[in-house]
N, C-alpha and C positions, 0 to 999 in steps of 0.2 A: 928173770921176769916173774912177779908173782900170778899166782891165781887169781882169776876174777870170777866170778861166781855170774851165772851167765840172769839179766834179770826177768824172766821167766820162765819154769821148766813146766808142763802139762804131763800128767797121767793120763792116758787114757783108760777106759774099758768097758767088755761091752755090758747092755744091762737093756731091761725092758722098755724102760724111758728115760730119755736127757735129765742128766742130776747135774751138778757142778757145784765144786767146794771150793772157795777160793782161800788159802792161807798166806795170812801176811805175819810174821811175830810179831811183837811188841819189842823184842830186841833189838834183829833189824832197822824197823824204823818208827822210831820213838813217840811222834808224832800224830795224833787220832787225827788228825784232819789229814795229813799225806796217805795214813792209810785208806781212810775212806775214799779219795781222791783214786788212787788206784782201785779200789773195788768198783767204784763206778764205772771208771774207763772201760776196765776189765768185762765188766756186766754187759757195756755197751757195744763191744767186740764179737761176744758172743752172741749177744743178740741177731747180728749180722749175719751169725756163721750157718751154714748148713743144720736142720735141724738132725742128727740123726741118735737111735738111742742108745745113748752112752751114759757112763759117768766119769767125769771131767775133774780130777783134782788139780789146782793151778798154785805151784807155790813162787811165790815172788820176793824177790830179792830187792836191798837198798839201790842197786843198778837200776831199776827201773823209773826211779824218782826221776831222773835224769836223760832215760830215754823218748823218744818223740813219740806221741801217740800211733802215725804212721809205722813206727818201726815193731812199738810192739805189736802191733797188728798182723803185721806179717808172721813177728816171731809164733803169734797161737795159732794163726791159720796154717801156718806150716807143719807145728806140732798136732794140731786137733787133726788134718787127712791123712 
């Protein structure tokens, strides 16, 4: 069974106010409009989430293209408490 590269991981840490970086390659996934597409999602996720002060690196994988917005939701709220 090969690896699959899981399609969200979060950094956390702590800091005087809420930052968040979100990294998508270009390698990855090719495509500026699916990137973007995920940055928004992504944006719109944390919007929702607890504000607390941190800073948030979120690197995202081609898995994600294909994941349900529902799912990845869970995946950063799980990783961000």
């Amino acid at each position: 069974m090969a690896y699959q590269k899981p399609p969200v991981v979060v950094q956390k840490k702590k800091a005087e106010s809420l930052s968040f970086y979100i990294s998508i390659p270009k390698k990855e996934i090719k495509n500026a409009i699916d990137r973007n597409k995920l940055k928004r999602r992504i944006r719109v996720i944390l919007q929702n989430l607890d504000k607390k002060p941190c800073t948030i690196k979120i690197f995202v994988s081609q898995a994600a293209l294909h994941t349900p917005f529902s799912q990845l939701q869970d995946i950063i709220k799980a990783q961000y408490d």
